[in-house]
N, C-alpha and C positions, 0 to 999 in steps of 0.2 A: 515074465513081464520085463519087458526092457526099460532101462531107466530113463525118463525123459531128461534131455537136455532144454535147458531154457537161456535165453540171448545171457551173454553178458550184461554183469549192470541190471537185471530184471527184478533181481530180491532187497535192489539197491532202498535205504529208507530216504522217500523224498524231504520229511520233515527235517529243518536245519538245526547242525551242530548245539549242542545243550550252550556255549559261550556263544555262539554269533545270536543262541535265542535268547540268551539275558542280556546282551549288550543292547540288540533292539529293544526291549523290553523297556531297560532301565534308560537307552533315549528318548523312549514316550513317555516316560512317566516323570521326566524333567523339563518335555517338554509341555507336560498338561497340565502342571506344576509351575511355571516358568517364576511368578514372584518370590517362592519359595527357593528355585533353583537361586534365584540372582540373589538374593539374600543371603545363600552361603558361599559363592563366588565372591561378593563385595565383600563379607568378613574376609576371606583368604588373602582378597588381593589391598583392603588397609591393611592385612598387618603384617603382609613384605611389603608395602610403598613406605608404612612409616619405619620398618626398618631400614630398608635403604636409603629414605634420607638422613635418617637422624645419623647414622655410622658416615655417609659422605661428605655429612655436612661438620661432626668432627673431624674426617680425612682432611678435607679442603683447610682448616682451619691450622691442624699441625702444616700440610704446605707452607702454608703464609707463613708461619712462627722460623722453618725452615729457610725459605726463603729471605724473610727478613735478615737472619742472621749471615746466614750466605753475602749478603748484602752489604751488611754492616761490616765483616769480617771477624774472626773472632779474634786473630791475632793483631788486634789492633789495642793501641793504650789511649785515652783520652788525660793529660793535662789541663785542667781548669780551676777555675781561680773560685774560690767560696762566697757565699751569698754575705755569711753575717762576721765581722769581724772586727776589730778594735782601732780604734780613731784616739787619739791622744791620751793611749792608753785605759779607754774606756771601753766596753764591749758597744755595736752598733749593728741594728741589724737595719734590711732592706736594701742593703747595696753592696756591689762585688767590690774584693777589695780590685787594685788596681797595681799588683807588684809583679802580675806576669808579666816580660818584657823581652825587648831582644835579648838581651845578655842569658836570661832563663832559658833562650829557643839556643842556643851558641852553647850552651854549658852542657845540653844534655843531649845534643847531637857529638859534641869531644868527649862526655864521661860513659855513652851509651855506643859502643859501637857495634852494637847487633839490630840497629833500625836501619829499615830498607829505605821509607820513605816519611817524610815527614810535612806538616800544612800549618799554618798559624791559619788564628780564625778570628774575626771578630765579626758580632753582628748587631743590627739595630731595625727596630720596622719604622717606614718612611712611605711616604705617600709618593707612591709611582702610578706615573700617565705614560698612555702608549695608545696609538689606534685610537684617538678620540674617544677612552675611557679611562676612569682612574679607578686607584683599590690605594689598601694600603695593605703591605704586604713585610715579610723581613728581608732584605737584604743583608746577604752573608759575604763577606772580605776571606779573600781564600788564596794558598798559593795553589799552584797548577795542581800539585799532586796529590788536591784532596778525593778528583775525578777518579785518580790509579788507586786510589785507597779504597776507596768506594766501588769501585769496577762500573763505572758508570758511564756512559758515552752518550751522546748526542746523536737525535733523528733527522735534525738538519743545521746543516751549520759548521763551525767548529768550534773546541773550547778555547778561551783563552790560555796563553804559553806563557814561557820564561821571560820573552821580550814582552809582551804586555805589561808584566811585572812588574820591572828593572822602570820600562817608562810611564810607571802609572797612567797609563791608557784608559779613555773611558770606554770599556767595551763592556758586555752583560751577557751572561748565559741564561737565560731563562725558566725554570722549572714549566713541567707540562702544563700545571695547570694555571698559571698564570700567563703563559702565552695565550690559552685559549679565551680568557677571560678579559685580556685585553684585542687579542689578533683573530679571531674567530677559529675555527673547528672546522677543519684541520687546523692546530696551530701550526706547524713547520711549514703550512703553504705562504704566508706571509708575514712572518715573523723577524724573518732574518732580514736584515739591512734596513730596518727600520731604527728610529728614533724612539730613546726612551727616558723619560725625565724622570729622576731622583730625587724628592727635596728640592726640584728647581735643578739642579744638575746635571746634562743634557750627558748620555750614552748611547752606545749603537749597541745596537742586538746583534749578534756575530754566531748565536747557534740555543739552539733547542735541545732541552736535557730529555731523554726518555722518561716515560714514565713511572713510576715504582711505588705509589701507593703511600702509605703510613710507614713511617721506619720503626724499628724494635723499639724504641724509645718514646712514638707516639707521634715523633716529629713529623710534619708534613712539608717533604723536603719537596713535593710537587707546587706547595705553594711560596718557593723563597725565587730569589733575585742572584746570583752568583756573578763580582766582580772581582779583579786584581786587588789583594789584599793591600797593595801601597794606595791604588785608587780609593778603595773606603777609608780607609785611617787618613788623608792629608784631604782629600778633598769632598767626605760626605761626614767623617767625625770628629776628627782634628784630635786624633788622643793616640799617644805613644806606648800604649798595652793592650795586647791579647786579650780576649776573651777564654779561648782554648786553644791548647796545643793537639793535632792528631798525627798520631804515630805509629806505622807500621812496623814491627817485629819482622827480621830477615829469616828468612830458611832456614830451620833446625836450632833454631835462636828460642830458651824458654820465655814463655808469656811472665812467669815469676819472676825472675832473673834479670829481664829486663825494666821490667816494673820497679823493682828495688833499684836498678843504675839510676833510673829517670827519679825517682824519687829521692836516694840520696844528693841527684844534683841539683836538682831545686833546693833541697833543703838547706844544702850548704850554703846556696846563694842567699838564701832567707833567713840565714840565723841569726835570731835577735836575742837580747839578754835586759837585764832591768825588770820592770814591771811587765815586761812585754812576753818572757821567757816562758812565762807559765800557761799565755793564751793556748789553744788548739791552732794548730798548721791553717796558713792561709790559702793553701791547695789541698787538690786532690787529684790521685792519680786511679783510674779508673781503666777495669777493663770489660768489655761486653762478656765478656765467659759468664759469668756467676748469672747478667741477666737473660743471657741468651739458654743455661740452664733453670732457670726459672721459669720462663714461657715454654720448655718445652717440658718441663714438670707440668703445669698447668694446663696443656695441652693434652698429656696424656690421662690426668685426670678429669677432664671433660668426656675423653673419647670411651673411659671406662665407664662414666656413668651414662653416657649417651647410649652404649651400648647394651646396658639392662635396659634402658627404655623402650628400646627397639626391643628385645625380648620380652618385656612384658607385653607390646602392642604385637608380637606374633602368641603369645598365653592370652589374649584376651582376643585375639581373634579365633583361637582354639576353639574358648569358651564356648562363644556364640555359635559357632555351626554346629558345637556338641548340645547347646540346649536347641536350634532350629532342629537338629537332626533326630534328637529325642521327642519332640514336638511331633516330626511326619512319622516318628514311627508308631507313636499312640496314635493320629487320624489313620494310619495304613492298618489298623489291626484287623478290621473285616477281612481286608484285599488280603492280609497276609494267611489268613486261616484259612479263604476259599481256596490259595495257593497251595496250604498245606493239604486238604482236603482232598484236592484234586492231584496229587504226588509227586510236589515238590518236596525236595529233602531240604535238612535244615541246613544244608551246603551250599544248595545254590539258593536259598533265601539269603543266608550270610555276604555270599559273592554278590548277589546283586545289588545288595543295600551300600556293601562297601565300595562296590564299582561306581554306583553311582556319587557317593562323596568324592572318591576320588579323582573321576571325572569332574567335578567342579572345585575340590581343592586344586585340580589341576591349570581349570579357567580361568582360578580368580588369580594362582600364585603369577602365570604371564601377563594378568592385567595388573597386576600388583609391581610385577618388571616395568612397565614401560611408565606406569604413573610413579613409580619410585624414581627411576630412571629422569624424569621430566622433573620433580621435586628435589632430587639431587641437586641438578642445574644449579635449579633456582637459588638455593642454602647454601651451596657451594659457592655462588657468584658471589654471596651476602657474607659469605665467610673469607674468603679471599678475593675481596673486591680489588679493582686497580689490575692491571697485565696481567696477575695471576689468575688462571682459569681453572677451573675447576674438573679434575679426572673420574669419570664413571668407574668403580672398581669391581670388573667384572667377575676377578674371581670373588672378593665378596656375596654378589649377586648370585654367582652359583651355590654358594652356601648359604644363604640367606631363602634361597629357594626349595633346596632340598632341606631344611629343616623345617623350613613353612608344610612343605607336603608331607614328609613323614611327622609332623607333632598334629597337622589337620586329620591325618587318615588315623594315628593314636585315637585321637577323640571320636572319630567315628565308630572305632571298634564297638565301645561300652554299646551305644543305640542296635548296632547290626548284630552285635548276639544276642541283645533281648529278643531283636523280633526273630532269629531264627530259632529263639526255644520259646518262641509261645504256644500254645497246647490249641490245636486247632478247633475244639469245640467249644473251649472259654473264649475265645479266636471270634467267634460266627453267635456269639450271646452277646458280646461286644455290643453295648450301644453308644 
C-alpha cells in the first residue's frame, strides 16, 4: 500500500497559538469588566502623576534656589550699616546707624585690592506716579555697577552710566513689575521716555530691568525704582550715608580674605574708645555663601522627603490594584475552575491573570505620564514662579515608570497564583 501524500499545510492545527488565545481572552474579559479594569488603570496612573509631580515640583524649586544664587552671585560681599546701635552712648534700637560714608566706600576699595567691582546703595519707598497711576514703591540709589554685579540687563531701554552719575541726572530704570503696573503689559512697549515723579520729583524712564522674580533674600527687586546714586542722596534724601556697600570679589580672589580686607577697613575707620569701646560693631560684612548654602540645604531636604511621598503614593497605588485584583479573583472562581476543568494548566491560568494586570498597570502607568507630566507644569510654575520655567525630567519619568510597573505587576503576583492553584472542583462548588 502506498503511502498517501496529503497537500502541504493539510495536518496544519487551525485553532490559534495558546498566547494569541490568552491575550484575546484576557482583552475580553477587561473589556466585559471595563469599571473594574479603569479602577486598576486609575490606581496605576495616580501613583506615577503623584510621583511625578511631587519629585518635579521639588526639581523646579532647587532651580530657583539655583538660580537665585547665580543671580545674586556668590562672590559677592555686602557692607551694611546695623539696625540697633548706640546714641550718646546709650544702646537705641529701631534705627540704622548712619557712619557708612564716603571715606568707608575710599578706605576699602585702597585696603582691598582684590574687588573687581563695587556699588554704594541707598534706598527709601516713595510714592511714585507714571502713566496716570500711582503705587508706592522703594526706590534704590545705585552706582552703574550694581547691574555687572548682579548680571542683570534691560528688555528695553538702557541702564544708567558713569556720566548719569557724576551729573546727578534724573533718569530711572525700572523693575519689571512696576513698569507694568504703572505702563501696562507689555511693560517695555511704553515705558521708556516716559515721565516719572518721585516724591514730586520729576524723572525720565531710560530703560526696563528684566525680569527675575524674588531674590535669595526675599527681596522683590521686580518691585524697586533704580536711579543714579548722587540723584537720590541730593535730591530725593538729602543725607550724606550709605545704606550698603556691594562688592564684587576679582578672579581667584578668596571670598575669606577679602571679607577680612573689607572689614579690617572699616573697622579701623570706626574705631571708637571710651564708653563706646565695648558696644558691638556698627557694621556688617556679609556674604551670600553660608545663605545661598542654606537654601540649598533646605532644598534638598524638601526633595528628600518629597521623594518618599511619591513612593508612598506609587505603595498605595500597589495596594489598591492588589486588593481590586484579589477582589476579581474570588468573583472569577467559577470561570476559573470550569477553565481548569476544561484543560487549562495552572500556567496559562497564571499568564493570563498576570497579563491582564499588566496590561492595565501598563495603561494607567502612560496615563499617569501625561497627567504627571501636566501636574508637573503646574507645581513647577508655582515653585519657580517669575522667568523661571519649569523642566519635565524625563529621565526621572522613565524610572518613575518602570518602577510603577514592576512594583504594580509585584502585587499582582500574590492574586495570579491563588487563582492558578485553585483545585477545580472546590472551584465549580464555589458560590
Amino acid at each position: 500500500m502506498s503511502r498517501m501524500h496529503h497537500p502541504r499545510g493539510a495536518h496544519r492545527d487551525p485553532r490559534p497559538a495558546p498566547a494569541v488565545y490568552l491575550a484575546a481572552a484576557a482583552l475580553r474579559r477587561l473589556w466585559r469588566f471595563r469599571l473594574r479594569s479603569w479602577l486598576v488603570a486609575s490606581a496605576a496612573a495616580l501613583g506615577v502623576a503623584g510621583f511625578l509631580s511631587s519629585v518635579d515640583y521639588a526639581a523646579a524649586g532647587r532651580r530657583r534656589a539655583l538660580e537665585q544664587i547665580r543671580r545674586l552671585g556668590t562672590a559677592t560681599l555686602t557692607v551694611s550699616a546695623r539696625q540697633s546701635r548706640a546714641v550718646a552712648g546709650r544702646a537705641r534700637t529701631g534705627a540704622k546707624v548712619t557712619t557708612l560714608v564716603e571715606a568707608d566706600y575710599r578706605a576699602i576699595r585702597r585696603e582691598a585690592p582684590g574687588l573687581a567691582r563695587a556699588s554704594r546703595r541707598v534706598n527709601r519707598g516713595f510714592r511714585i506716579k507714571g502713566g496716570g497711576f500711582s503705587k508706592v514703591a522703594q526706590v534704590v540709589g545705585c552706582d552703574p555697577d550694581l547691574f555687572a554685579i548682579r548680571a542683570w540687563g534691560a528688555v528695553a531701554g538702557t541702564l544708567f552710566d558713569g556720566d548719569d552719575l557724576r551729573r546727578s541726572r534724573r533718569v530711572a530704570v525700572l523693575g519689571h513689575t512696576v513698569a507694568r503696573d504703572l505702563f501696562g503689559d507689555p511693560p517695555e512697549a511704553g515705558a521708556v521716555g516716559q515721565r516719572l515723579s518721585i516724591n514730586r520729583v520729576p524723572f525720565e524712564v531710560v530703560g526696563v530691568l528684566a525680569e527675575r522674580g524674588p531674590a535669595l533674600d526675599l527681596e522683590d527687586e521686580d518691585g524697586q525704582v533704580y536711579v543714579p546714586l548722587s540723584a537720590a542722596m541730593r535730591r530725593l534724601l538729602n543725607v550724606d550715608h550709605y545704606d550698603a556697600i556691594l562688592l564684587e570679589v576679582g578672579p581667584g580672589q578668596s571670598i575669606e580674605g577679602a571679607g577680612s580686607q573689607v572689614a579690617a577697613a572699616v573697622r579701623r575707620r570706626h574705631a571708637r574708645g571710651g564708653p563706646l569701646a565695648k558696644l558691638p560693631e556698627d557694621f556688617d560684612v556679609r556674604s551670600p555663601t553660608a545663605l545661598a548654602a542654606a537654601q540649598l540645604a533646605a532644598a534638598d531636604r524638601l526633595a528628600f522627603l518629597v521623594r518618599w511621598v511619591g513612593a508612598s503614593a506609587l505603595l498605595v497605588s500597589g495596594l489598591g490594584i492588589l486588593a481590586i485584583a484579589w477582589i476579581g479573583v474570588k468573583a472569577r472562581t467559577v470561570e476559573i475552575g470550569t477553565r481548569r476543568a476544561l484543560g487549562a494548566t495552572a500556567g496559562q491560568v497564571f499568564a493570563q491573570l498576570l497579563g491582564e494586570a499588566g496590561l492595565l498597570a501598563a495603561a494607567g502607568c502612560l496615563l499617569g505620564l501625561a497627567a504627571g507630566q501636566a501636574g508637573a507644569r503646574l507645581l513647577g510654575g508655582l515653585a519657580a514662579s517669575g522667568p523661571l520655567q519649569a523642566a519635565f525630567d524625563w529621565r526621572g519619568a522613565a524610572l518613575a515608570l518602570a518602577s510603577a510597573l514592576a512594583l504594580n505587576l509585584l502585587f499582582a503576583l500574590l492574586p495570579s497564583w491563588r487563582a492558578a492553584r485553585l483545585d477545580p472542583i472546590r472551584a465549580l462548588r464555589y458560590e
